[in-house]
C-alpha positions in Angstrom: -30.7 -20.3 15.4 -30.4 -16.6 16.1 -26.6 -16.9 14.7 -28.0 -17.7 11.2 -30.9 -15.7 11.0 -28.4 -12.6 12.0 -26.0 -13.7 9.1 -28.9 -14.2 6.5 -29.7 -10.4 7.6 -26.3 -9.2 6.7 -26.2 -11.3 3.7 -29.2 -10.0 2.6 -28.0 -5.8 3.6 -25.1 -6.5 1.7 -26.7 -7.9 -1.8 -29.7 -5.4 -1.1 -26.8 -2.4 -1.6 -25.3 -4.2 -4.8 -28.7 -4.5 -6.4 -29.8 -0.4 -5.1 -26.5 0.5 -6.3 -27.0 -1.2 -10.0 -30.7 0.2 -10.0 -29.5 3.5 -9.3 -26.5 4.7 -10.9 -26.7 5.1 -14.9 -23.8 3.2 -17.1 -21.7 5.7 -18.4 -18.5 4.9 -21.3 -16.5 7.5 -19.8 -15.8 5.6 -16.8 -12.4 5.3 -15.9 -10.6 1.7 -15.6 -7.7 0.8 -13.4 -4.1 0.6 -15.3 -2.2 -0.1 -12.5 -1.3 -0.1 -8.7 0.0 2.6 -6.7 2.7 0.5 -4.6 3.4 -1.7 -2.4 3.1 -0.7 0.6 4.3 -3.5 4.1 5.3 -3.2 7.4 8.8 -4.3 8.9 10.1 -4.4 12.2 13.3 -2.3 10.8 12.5 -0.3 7.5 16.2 0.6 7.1 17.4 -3.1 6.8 14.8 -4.4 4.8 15.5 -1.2 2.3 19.6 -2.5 2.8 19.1 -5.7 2.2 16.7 -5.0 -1.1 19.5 -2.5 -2.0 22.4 -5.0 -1.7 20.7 -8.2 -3.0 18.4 -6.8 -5.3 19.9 -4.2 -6.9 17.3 -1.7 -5.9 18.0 1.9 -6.0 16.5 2.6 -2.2 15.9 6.1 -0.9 14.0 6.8 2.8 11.1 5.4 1.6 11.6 2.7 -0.9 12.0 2.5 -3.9 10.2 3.7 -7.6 9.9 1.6 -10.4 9.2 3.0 -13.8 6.5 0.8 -16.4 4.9 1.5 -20.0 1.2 1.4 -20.2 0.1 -2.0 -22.2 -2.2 0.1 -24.3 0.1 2.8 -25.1 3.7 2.5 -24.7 4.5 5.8 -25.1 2.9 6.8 -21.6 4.7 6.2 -18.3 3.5 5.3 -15.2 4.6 4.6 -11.2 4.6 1.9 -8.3 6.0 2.9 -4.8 7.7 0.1 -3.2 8.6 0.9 1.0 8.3 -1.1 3.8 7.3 1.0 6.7 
């Protein structure tokens, strides 16, 4: 019993912040939106290899820490953007 009563607590702290947060923060149309991701980011036992092996069979052009890759945005083709690819 004490099990579920502590979960129902969390349950409810956790909603209890959505709902503060909605009640407190004004909407706003200058808000930013996401476009894209940063990289991708993984661990491997041997970073080298894995950046070898994506080099040899992939055709990836590797450097220490991974590789870059180069995209349009959707909404505007003329502007660039970045993802990091490096297994650490």
């Amino acid at each position: 019993m004490k099990k579920i009563f502590f979960a129902v607590c969390i349950v409810t702290a956790f909603l209890s912040g959505f709902a503060f947060k909605a009640v407190t923060e004004k909407e706003s149309d200058d808000l930013k939106r996401v476009t894209g991701i940063g990289g991708i980011f993984f661990k491997s036992k041997d970073p080298k290899k894995t950046r070898e092996w994506y080099q040899q069979h992939l055709g990836l052009e590797v450097n220490e820490y991974g590789s870059v890759f180069e995209w349009y945005q959707g909404a505007d083709n003329s502007k660039k953007g970045f993802s990091q690819w490096s297994p650490f």
